[in-house]
C-alpha positions as CSV (number, residue, x, y, z in Angstrom):
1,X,34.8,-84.6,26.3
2,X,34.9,-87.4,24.1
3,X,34.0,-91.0,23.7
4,X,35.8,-92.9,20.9
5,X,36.1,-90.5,18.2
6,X,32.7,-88.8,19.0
7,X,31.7,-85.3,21.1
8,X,29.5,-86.2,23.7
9,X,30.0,-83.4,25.9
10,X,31.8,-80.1,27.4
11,X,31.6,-77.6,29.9
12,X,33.2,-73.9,30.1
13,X,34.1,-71.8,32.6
14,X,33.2,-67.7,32.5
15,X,34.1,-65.0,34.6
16,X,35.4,-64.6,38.6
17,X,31.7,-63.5,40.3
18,X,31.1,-62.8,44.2
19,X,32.1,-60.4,46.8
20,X,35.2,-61.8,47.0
21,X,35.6,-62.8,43.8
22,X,35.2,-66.4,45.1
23,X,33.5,-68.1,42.4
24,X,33.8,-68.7,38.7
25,X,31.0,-69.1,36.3
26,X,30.0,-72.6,35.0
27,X,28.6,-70.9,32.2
28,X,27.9,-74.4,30.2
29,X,27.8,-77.9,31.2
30,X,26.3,-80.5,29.0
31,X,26.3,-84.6,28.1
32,X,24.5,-85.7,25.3
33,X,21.2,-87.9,25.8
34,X,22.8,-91.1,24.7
35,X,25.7,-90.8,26.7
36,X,24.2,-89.9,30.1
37,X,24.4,-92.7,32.7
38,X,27.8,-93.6,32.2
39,X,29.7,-91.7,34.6
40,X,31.0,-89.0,31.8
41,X,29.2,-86.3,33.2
42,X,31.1,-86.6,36.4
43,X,34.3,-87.0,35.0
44,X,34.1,-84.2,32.8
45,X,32.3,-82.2,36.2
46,X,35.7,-83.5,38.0
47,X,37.9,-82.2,35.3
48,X,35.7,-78.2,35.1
49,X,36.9,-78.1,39.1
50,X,40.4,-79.1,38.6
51,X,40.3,-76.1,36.2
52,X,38.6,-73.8,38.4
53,X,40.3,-74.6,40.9
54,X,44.1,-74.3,39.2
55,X,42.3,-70.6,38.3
56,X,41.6,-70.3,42.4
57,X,38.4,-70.4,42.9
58,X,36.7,-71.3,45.6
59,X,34.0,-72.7,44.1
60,X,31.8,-73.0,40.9
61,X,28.5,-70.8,40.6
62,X,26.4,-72.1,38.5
63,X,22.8,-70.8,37.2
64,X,20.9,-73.8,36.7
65,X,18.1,-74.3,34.4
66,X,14.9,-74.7,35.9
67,X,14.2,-78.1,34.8
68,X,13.6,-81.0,37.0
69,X,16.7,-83.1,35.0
70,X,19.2,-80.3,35.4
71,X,18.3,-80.1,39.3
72,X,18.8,-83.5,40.0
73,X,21.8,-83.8,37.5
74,X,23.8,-80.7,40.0
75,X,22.8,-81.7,43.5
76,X,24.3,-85.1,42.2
77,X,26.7,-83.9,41.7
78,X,26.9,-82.0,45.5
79,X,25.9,-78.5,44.1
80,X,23.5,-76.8,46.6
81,X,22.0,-73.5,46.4
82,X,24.1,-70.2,46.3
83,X,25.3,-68.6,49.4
84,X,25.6,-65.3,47.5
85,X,23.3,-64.9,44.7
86,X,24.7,-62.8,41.5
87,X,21.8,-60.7,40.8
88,X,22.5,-59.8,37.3
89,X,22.5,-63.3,36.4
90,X,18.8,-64.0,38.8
91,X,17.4,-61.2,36.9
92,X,18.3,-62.2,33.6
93,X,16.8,-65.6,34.0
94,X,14.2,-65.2,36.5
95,X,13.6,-69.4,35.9
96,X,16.7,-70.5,37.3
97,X,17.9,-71.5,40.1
98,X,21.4,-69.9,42.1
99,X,23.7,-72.8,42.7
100,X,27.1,-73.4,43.6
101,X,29.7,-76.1,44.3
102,X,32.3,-76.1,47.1
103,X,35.6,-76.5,45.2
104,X,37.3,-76.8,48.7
105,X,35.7,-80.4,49.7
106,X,36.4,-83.2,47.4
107,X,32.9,-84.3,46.6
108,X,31.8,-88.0,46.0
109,X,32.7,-86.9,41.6
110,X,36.2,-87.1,42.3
């Protein structure tokens, strides 16, 4: 995502998780310090589900750093914690916290 001529942000999408196989993987979501505030985060979180969504997901799963600012940040954003919990990715960082988003309902982002 940029701003002018400068990189102020991204977010990439990993691999098809659940029992189903109805979520994809945020696997990386950021905005840089000076640029959060503005509404690019959401933007750039609007544009991640229109490409997970054109992939057919159901919804994002995201494993959400522990910090208090990355918490706020995704239930912001509507995220809420995971129905199904990917235990490979609990286990490998026992600090975060299971989260997904609903890719079905348009959420206040959009």
């Amino acid at each position: 995502c940029g701003h002018g001529k400068r990189f102020v942000g991204y977010a990439q999408l990993g691999e098809r998780l659940g029992s189903r196989g109805q979520y994809i993987e945020l696997v990386s979501y950021h905005v840089s310090a000076p640029y959060r505030g503005q509404g690019i985060g959401r933007r750039l979180f609007a544009a991640i589900c229109d490409a997970a969504r054109s992939l057919g997901a159901e919804k994002l799963y995201i494993s959400a750093h522990s910090s208090r600012e990355s918490q706020v940040a995704y239930r912001a954003l509507g995220c809420v914690l995971a129905q199904e919990v990917d235990a490979k990715r609990a286990a490998n960082e026992p600090c975060d916290v299971q989260m997904e988003y609903d890719l079905q309902e348009v959420g206040e982002h959009e």
